[in-house]
MARLUMMAR-738854 format. One line per 4 residues: number of its first residue (from 1); their letters; for each residue x, y, z of C-alpha. Coordinates in nm, 2 decimals. Layout:
% residues N
NUM	A	X/Y/Z | ...
***
This chain:
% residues 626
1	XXXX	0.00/0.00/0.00 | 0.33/0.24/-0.02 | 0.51/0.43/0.21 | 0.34/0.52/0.56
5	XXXX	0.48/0.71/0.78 | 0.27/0.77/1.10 | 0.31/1.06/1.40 | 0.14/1.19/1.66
9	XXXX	-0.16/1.39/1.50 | -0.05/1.71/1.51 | 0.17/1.62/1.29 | 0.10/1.49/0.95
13	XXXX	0.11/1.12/0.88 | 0.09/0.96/0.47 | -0.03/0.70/0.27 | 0.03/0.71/-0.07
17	XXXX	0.14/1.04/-0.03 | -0.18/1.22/0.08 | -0.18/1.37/0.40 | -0.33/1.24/0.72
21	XXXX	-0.42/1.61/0.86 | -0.69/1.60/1.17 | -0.94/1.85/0.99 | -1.17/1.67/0.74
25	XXXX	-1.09/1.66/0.40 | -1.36/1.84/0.16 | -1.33/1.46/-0.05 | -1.43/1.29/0.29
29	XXXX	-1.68/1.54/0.38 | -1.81/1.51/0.04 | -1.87/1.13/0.10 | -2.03/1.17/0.40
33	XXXX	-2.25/1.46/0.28 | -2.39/1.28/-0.03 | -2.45/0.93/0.18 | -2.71/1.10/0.43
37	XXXX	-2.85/1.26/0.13 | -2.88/1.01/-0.09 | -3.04/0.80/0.22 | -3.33/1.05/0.27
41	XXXX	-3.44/1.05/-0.07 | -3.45/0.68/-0.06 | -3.66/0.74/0.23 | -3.91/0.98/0.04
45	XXXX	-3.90/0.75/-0.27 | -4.05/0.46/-0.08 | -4.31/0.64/0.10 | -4.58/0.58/-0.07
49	XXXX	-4.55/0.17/-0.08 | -4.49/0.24/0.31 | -4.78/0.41/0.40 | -5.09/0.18/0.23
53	XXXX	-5.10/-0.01/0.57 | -5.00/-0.05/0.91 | -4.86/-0.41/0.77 | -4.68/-0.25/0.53
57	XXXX	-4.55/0.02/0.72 | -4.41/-0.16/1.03 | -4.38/-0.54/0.86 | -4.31/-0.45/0.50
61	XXXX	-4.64/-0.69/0.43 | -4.45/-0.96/0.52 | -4.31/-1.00/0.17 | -3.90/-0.93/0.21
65	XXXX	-3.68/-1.17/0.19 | -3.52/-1.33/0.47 | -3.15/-1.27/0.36 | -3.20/-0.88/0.34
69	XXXX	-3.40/-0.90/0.67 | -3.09/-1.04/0.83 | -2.81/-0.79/0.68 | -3.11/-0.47/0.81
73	XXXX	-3.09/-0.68/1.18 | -2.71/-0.70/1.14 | -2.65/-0.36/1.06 | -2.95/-0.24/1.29
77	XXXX	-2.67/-0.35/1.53 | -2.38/-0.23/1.40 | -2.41/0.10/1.59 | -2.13/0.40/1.65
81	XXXX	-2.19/0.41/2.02 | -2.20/0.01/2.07 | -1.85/0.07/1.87 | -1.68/0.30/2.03
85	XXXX	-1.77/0.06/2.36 | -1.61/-0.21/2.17 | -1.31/-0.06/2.07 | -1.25/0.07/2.45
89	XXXX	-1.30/-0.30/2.60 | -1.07/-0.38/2.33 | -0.84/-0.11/2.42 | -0.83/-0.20/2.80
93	XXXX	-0.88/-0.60/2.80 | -0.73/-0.74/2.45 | -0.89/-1.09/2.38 | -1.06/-1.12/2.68
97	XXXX	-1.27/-0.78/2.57 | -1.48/-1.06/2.32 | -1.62/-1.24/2.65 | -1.73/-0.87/2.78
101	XXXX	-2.05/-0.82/2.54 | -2.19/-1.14/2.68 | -2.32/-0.87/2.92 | -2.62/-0.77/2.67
105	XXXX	-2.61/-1.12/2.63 | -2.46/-1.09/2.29 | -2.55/-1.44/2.20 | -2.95/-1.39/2.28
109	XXXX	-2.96/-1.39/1.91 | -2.82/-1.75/1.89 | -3.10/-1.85/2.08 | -3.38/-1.69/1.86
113	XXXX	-3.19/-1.87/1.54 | -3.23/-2.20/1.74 | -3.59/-2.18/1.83 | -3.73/-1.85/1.95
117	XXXX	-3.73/-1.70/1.60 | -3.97/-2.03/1.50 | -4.18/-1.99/1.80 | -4.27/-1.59/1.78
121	XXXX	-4.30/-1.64/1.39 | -4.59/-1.87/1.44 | -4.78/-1.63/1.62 | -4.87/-1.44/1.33
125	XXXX	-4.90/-1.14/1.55 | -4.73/-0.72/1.43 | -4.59/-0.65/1.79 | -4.43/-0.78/2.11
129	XXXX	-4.77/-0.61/2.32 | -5.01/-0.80/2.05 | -4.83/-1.17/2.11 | -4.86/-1.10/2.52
133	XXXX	-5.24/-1.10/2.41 | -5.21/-1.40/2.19 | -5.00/-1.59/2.52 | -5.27/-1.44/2.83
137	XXXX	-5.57/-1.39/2.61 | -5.80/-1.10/2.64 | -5.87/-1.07/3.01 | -5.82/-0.82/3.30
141	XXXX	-5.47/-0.95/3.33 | -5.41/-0.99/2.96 | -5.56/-0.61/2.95 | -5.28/-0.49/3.22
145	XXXX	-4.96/-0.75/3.06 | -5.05/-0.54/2.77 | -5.00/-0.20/2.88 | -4.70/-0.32/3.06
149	XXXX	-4.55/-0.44/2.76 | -4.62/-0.13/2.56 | -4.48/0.05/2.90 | -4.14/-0.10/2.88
153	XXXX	-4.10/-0.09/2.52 | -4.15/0.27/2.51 | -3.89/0.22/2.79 | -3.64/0.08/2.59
157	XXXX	-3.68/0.26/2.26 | -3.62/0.59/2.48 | -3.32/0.46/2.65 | -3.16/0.35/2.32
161	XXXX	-3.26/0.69/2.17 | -3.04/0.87/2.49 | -2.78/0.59/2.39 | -2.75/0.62/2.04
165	XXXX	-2.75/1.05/2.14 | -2.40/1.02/2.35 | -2.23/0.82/2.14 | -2.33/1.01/1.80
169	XXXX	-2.27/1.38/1.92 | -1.94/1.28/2.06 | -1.80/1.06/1.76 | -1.92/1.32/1.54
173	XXXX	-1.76/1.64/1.64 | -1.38/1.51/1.63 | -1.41/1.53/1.26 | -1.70/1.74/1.12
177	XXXX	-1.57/2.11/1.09 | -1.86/2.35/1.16 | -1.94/2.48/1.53 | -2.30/2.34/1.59
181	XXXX	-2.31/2.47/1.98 | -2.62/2.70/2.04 | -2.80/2.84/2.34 | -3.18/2.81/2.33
185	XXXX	-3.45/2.75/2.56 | -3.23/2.88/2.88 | -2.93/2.64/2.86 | -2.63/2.62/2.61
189	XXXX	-2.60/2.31/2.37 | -2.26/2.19/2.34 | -2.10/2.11/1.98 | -2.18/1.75/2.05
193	XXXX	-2.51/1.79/2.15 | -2.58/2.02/1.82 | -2.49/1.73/1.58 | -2.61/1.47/1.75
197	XXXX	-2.99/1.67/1.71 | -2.87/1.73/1.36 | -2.80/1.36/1.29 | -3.10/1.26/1.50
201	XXXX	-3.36/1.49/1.28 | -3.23/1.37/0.94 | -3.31/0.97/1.04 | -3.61/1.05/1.17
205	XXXX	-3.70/1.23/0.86 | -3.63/0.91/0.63 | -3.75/0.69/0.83 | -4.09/0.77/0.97
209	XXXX	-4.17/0.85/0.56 | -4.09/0.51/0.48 | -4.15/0.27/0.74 | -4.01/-0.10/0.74
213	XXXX	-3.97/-0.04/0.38 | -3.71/0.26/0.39 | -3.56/0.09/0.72 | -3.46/-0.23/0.56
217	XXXX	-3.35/-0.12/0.18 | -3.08/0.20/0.36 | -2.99/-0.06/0.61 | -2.89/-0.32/0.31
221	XXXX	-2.68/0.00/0.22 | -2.53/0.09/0.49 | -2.43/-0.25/0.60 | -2.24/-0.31/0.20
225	XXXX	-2.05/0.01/0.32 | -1.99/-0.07/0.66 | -1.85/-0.37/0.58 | -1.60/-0.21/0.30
229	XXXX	-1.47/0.02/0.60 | -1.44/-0.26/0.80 | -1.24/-0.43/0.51 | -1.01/-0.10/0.46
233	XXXX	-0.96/-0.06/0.88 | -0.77/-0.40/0.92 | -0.60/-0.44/0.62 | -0.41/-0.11/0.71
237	XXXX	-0.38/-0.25/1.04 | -0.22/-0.58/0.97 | 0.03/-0.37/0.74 | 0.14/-0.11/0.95
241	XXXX	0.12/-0.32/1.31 | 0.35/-0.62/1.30 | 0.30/-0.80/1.60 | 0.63/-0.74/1.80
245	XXXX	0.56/-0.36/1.79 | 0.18/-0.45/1.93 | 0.36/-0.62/2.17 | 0.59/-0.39/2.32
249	XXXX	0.23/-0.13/2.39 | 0.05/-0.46/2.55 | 0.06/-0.61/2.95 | 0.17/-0.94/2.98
253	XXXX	-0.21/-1.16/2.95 | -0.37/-0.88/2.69 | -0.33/-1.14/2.43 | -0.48/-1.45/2.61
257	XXXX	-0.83/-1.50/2.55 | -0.87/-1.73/2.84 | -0.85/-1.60/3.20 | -0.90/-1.75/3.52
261	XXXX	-1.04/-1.66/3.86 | -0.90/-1.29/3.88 | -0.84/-1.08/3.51 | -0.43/-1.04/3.52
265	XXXX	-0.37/-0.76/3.31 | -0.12/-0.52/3.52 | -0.10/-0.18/3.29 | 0.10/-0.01/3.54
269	XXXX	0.39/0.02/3.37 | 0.22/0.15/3.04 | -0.08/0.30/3.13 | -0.17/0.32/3.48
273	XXXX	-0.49/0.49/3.47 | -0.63/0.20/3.28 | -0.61/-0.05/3.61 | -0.82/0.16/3.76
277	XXXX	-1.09/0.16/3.50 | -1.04/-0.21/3.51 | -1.12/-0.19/3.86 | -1.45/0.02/3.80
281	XXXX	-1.63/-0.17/3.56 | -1.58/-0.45/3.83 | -1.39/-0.66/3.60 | -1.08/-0.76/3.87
285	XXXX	-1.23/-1.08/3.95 | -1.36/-1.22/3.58 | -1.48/-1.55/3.72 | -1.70/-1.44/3.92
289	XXXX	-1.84/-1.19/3.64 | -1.83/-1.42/3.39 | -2.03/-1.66/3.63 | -2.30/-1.36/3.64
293	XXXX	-2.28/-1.29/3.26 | -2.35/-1.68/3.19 | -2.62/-1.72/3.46 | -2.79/-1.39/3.33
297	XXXX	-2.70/-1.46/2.93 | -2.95/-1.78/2.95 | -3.22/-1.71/3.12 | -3.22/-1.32/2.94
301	XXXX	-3.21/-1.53/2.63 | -3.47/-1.80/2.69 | -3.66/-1.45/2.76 | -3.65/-1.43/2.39
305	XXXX	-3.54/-1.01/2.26 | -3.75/-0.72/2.41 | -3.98/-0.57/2.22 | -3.78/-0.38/1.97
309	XXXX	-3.68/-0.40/1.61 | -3.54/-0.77/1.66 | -3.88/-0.91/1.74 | -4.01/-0.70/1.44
313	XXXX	-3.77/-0.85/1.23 | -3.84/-1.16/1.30 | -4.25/-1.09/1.26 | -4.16/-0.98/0.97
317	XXXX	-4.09/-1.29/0.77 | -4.24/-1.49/0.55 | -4.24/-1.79/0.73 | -4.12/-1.93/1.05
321	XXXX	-3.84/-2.12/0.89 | -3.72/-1.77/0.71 | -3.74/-1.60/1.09 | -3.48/-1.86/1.21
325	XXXX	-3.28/-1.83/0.89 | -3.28/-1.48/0.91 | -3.13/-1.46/1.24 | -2.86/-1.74/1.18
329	XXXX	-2.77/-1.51/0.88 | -2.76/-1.23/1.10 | -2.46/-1.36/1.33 | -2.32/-1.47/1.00
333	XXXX	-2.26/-1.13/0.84 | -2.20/-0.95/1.17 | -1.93/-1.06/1.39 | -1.63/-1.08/1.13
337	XXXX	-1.62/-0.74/0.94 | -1.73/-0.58/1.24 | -1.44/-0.73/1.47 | -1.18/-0.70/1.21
341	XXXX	-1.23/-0.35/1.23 | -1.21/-0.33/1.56 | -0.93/-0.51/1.61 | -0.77/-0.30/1.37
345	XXXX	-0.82/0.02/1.53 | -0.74/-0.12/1.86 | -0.43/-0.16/1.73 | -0.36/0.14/1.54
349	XXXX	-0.46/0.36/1.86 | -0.26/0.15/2.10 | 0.06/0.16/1.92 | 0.04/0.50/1.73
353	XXXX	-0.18/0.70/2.01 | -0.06/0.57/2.40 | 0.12/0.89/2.41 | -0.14/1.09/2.39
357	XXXX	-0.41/0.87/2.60 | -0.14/0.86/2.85 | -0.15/1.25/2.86 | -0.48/1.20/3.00
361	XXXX	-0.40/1.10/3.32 | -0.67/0.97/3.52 | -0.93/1.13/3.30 | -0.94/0.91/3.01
365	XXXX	-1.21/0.90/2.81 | -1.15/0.52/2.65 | -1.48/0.60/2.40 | -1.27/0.86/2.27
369	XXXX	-1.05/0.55/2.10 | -1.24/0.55/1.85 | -1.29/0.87/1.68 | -0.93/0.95/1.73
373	XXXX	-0.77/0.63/1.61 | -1.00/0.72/1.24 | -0.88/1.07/1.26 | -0.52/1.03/1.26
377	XXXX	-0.46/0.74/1.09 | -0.69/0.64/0.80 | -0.64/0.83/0.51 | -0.84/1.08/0.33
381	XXXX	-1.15/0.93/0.07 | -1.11/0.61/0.36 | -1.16/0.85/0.60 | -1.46/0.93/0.44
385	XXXX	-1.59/0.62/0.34 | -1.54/0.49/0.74 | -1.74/0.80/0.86 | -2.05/0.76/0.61
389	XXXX	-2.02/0.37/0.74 | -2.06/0.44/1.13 | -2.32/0.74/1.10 | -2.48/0.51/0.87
393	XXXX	-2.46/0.25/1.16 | -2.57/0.46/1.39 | -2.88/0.59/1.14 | -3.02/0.18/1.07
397	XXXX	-2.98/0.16/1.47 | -3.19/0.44/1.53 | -3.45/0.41/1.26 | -3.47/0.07/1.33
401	XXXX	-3.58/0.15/1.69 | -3.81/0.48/1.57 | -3.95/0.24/1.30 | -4.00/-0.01/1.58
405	XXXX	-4.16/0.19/1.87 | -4.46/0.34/1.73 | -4.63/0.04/1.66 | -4.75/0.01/2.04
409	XXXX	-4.89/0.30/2.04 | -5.09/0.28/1.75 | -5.17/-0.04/1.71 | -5.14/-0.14/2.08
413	XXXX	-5.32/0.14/2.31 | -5.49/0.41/2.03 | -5.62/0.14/1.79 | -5.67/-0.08/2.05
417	XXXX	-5.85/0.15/2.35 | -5.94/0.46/2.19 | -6.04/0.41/1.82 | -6.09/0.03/1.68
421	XXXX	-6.23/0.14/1.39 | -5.91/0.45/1.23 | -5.80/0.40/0.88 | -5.47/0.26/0.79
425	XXXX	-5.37/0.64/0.65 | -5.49/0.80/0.99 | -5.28/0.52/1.16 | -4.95/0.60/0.98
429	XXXX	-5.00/0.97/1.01 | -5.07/0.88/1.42 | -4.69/0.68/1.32 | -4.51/0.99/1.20
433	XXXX	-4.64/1.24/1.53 | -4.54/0.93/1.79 | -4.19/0.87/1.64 | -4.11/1.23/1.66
437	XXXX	-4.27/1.25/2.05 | -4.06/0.93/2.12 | -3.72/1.11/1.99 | -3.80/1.40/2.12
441	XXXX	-3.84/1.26/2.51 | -3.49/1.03/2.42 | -3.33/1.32/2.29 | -3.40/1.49/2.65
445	XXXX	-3.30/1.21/2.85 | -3.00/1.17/2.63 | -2.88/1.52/2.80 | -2.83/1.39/3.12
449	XXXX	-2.63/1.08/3.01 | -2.29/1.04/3.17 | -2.14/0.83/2.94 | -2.21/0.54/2.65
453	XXXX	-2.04/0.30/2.91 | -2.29/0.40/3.20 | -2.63/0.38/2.96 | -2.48/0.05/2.79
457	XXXX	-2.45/-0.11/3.16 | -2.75/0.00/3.29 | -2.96/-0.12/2.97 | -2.80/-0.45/3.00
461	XXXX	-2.79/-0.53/3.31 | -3.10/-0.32/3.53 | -3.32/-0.27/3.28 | -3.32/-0.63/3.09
465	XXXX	-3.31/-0.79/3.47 | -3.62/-0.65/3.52 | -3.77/-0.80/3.15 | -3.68/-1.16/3.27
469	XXXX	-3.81/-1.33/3.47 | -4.18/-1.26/3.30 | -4.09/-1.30/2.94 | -3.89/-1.66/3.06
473	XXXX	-4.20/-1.78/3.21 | -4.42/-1.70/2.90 | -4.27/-1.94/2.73 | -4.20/-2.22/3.02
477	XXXX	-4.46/-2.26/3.26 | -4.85/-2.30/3.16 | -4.99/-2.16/3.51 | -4.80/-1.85/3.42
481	XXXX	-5.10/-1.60/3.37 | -5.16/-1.23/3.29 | -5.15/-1.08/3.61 | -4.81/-1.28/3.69
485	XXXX	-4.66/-1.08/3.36 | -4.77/-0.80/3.49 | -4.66/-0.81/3.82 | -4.29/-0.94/3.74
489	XXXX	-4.32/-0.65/3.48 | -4.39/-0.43/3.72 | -4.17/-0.58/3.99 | -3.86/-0.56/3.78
493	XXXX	-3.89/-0.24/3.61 | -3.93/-0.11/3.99 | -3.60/-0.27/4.10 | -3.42/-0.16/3.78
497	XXXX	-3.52/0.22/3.90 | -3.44/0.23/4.24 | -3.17/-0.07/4.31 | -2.85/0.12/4.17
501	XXXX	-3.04/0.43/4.33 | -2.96/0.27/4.66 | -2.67/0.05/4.58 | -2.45/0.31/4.35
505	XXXX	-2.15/0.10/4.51 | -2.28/-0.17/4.35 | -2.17/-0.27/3.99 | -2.48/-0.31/3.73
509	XXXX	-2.40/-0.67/3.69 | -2.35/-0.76/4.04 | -2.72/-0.57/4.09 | -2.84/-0.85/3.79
513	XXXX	-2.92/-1.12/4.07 | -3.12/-0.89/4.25 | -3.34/-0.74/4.03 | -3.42/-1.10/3.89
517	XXXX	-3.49/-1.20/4.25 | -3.76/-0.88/4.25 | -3.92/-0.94/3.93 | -3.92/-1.33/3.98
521	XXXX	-4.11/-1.26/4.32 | -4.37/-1.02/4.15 | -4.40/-1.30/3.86 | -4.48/-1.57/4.13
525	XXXX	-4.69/-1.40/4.36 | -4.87/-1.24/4.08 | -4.96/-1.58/3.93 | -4.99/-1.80/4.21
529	XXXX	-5.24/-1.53/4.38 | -5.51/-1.55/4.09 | -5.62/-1.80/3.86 | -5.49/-1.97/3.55
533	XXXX	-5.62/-1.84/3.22 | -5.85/-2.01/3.04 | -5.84/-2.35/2.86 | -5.87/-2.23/2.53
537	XXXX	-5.67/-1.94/2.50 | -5.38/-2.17/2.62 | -5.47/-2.44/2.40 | -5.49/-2.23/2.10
541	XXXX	-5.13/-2.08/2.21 | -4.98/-2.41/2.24 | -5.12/-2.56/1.91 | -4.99/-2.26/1.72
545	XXXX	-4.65/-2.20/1.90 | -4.60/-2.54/2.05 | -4.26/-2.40/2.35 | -4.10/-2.67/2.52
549	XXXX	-4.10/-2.65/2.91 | -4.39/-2.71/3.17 | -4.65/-2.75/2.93 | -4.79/-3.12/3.02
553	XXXX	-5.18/-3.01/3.17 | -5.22/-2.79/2.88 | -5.11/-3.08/2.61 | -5.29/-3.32/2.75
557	XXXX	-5.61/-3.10/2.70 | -5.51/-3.09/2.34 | -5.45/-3.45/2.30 | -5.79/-3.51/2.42
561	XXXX	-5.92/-3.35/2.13 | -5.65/-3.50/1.84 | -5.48/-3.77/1.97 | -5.20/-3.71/1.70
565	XXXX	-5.11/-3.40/1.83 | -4.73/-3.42/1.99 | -4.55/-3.15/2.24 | -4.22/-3.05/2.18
569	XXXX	-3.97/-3.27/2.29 | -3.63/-3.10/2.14 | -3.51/-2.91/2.47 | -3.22/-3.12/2.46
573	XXXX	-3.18/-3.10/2.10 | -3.21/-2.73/2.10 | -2.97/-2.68/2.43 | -2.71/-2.87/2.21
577	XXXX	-2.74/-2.63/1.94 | -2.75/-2.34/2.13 | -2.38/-2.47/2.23 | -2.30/-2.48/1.93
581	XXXX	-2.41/-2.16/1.86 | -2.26/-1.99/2.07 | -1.89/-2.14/1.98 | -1.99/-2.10/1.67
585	XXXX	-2.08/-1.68/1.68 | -1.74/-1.66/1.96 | -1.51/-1.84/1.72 | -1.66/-1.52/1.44
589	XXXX	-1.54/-1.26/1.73 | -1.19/-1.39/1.76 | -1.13/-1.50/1.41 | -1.06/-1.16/1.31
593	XXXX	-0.88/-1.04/1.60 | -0.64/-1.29/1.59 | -0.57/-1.21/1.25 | -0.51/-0.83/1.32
597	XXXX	-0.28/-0.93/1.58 | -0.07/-1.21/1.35 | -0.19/-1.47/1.60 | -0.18/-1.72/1.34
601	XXXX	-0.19/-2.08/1.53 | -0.42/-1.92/1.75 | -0.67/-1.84/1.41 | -0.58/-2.21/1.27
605	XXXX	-0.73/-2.37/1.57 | -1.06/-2.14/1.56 | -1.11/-2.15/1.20 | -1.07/-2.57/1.26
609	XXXX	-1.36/-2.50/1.50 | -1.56/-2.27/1.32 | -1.61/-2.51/1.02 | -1.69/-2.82/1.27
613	XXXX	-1.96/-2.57/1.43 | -2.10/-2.48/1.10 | -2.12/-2.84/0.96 | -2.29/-2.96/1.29
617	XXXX	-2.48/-2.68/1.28 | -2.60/-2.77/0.89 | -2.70/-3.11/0.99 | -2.88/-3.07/1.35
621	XXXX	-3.05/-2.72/1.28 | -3.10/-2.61/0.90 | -3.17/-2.93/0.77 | -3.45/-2.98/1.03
625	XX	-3.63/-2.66/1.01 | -3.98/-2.70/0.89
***
């Protein structure tokens, strides 16, 4: 790739002879400029096939393809702030940083490929709120599991929007050149804060014109050019970091991806201020969090995803088969491109930038990686072509969740409770007004957010330990009834408010076990405290959805009437698969990264085990999907 000469960045490093300066170059701005352009007239060019129906608007009338259903989900998660978070765990933990996301749990989604994705599928249902009807029925307690649902996913969709707000606004103003800072309404915006409202207002434009539509065809974009960047980002890497220079900026351990019952990474001698982030997250003794993460990771995932544009990709299938196809193909097209990238700028910025972070002192600001790894060391035109690529991340993230949150109100409280009988145009216009309220409120909330690092743990860890224990039962237990949902709802959303109110000294996974303990109380209590719902709405759920678990009153019933009928028996089968799975989507996290990092026996070995996974895989899921 020709001479490169790298320096600090207020010097000026080449590639090819162009110059590396930090201000953006008009070609780069250029790129970037045209993307979000061309993206909002893709928007307003669909609009009209968007808006016949609420089907079409929020499912696309069920008619895309599964295959471009699962590159929209993959780059629907392919987000700037979630990132910037992964290039800092990166940063501070080496290999042992691709253990970390199992906070969210990052392999929930193997679970929905294995099973979950067939059983929501079969529902036939347009939201998360509507299939909580479909699973309780239409009584007082369905009524209340209804709004609770609708509650929490409004929850979620505005915590996400305060997410996506911190990491945008900060990634965006190390490169983009104009002064956005304003002072309205009694306060002073910061630059940050001006973009990210900037960046905010042009997705929402696009995407409440033109739906599921819009969402899916600019996300099918954005993820081709995400994954070029991606592509460019490590191949620069691998040239310009040979291993023994990444070595001589690393602790001894930063390069084992195994650990034991403490973490072992001493950076005192390099960068001291990182043990003491180390320390903070709560990551000094990674057995015991790792115990947390795996106890939490399966039943979170058994809980099946919250109600959010994952479920509505998955409702939006053609089939049940396509649903778990497109969620295998999801994991498939993720993990590589975006961990190659990430390895590679973990390794540009520790070897090219310690200086500089080590300026710092104790203030580090690790999300800052990131942004200032691309701005002084990918070259101009890249430079551009990587900045289109992570706005247009963050844009299919957000739209994905604007396009996604509406729906409950709509369809789940105004044409439900206050208007039955509103036309589909009425109920897309009602669509536009709610996505705007809904960004609006996240946009405020996103004001007081410390950090991407504080929102991403307490997302993960309080709010989804409240979600639970409710939506695990749903699926398990057949004396699991309305009022039980709604109480564990309740319960858990509760405990996710007020626990690190009163425990701040208490890390948000560590405050996991807690708030399950809460919500699983409210879930008991609430069921056990009224009756079961009736036989037929449970029989009617079981026929169509057919969950393995504590199902054998309710089958029995059904067996009376068709003695053919058979319950699922594959929990083992599925358990074994899940396994899999989960090797499977790991050995796609390290593959790159041990690439990057010219760790090549290492890569043999997981590539060995990646094709074994994928074979087994072939034979014990795909094959038998109906």
């Amino acid at each position: 790739m020709g001479t490169y000469t790298v320096a600090r960045y207020q010097h000026s490093p080449t590639i090819y002879g162009i110059p590396m300066n930090s201000t953006l170059h008009p070609l780069d701005l250029a790129i970037i400029i045209g993307y979000v352009i061309g993206t909002i007239i893709l928007g307003f060019v669909i609009s009209k096939r968007a808006a016949r129906s609420l089907q079409s608007y929020f499912l696309a009338d069920n008619s895309l393809d599964w295959k471009y259903l699962g590159l929209s989900n993959a780059s629907g998660m392919f987000d700037i702030s979630g990132t910037m978070w992964t290039v800092s765990i990166a940063f501070i933990y080496g290999l042992k940083s691709a253990w970390i996301p199992w906070l969210w749990p990052v392999w929930n989604q193997v679970f929905v490929m294995i099973f979950l994705a067939v059983w929501m599928r079969r529902s036939g249902v347009m939201t998360g709120a509507e299939w909580i009807t479909f699973r309780f029925g239409t009584g007082r307690g369905a009524q209340l599991s209804h709004i609770i649902v609708v509650i929490f996913a409004l929850v979620t969709v505005i915590g996400f929007i305060a997410y996506g707000f911190e990491g945008v606004g900060k990634f965006a103003a190390v490169f983009l050149p104009w002064d956005l800072s304003f002072h309205a309404l009694g306060r002073s915006f910061t630059n940050d804060e001006g973009y990210a409202l900037l960046i905010m207002a042009l997705t929402t434009l696009y995407c409440i014109k033109g739906g599921m539509y819009s969402v899916v065809l600019t996300e099918m974009m954005q993820f081709i050019l995400m994954t070029l960047a991606c592509l460019v980002v490590g191949i620069i890497a691998m040239i310009h970091v040979r291993p023994e220079l990444l070595n001589a900026h690393i602790p001894a351990g930063w390069k084992d991806l195994w650990f034991g019952w403490t973490i072992n990474l001493d950076w005192s001698s390099i960068l001291p201020a990182v043990n003491d982030r180390i320390k903070t997250d709560g990551f000094e003794m990674f057995g015991w969090a790792m115990m947390l993460m795996i106890f939490k990771g399966i039943l979170a995932s058994i809980a099946g995803p919250v109600p959010s544009y994952d479920m509505q990709r998955v409702l939006a299938t053609r089939s049940p088969s396509d649903a778990a196809k497109m969620s295998g193909f999801t994991i498939l097209v993720l993990y590589m491109p975006r961990y190659f990238m990430v390895a590679g700028l973990t390794a540009l910025a520790l070897v090219f930038f310690s200086d500089e972070i080590a300026a710092m002192g104790s203030n580090i600001d690790f999300e800052l990686v990131l942004p200032l790894a691309i701005r002084n060391f990918i070259p101009v035109g890249w430079r551009g072509i990587l900045l289109a690529g992570l706005i247009a991340a963050f844009m299919s993230t957000f739209a994905a969740f604007v396009n996604a949150a509406p729906a409950y109100l709509v369809n789940d409280i105004y044409k439900r409770y206050i208007n039955p009988d509103t036309s589909d145009r009425t109920s897309v216009r009602l669509s536009y007004i709610s996505s705007i309220v809904l960004v609006l409120i996240g946009i405020v909330f996103g004001f007081f957010v410390e950090s991407i690092d504080t929102i991403t743990k307490w997302i993960v860890a309080s709010l989804y330990g409240g979600y639970t224990a409710s939506n695990a039962l749903k699926w398990l237990w057949w004396r699991f009834n309305g009022y039980g949902y709604f109480w564990g709802m309740i319960a858990g959303l509760a405990g996710s408010m007020t626990i690190p109110k009163l425990f701040p000294e208490l890390s948000s996974l560590n405050a996991f076990p807690i708030i399950f303990a809460i919500a699983l109380s409210g879930s008991l209590l609430g069921t056990l405290l009224t009756a079961p719902e009736d036989d037929a709405t449970l029989m009617e759920f079981y026929r169509r959805v057919r969950p393995w678990g504590f199902w054998k009153p309710i089958i029995a019933k059904i067996q009376a009437e068709d003695a053919s009928f058979q319950g699922n028996t594959s929990f083992w089968h599925d358990m074994l698969n899940c396994a899999l799975g989960i090797t499977w989507q790991m050995t796609q996290v390290i593959l790159p990264m041990y690439l990057v990092f010219g760790m090549w026996s290492e890569m043999a070995v997981t590539l060995a085990v990646f094709s074994l996974c994928t074979w087994l895989l072939k034979r014990w899921w795909w094959d038998r999907l109906e």
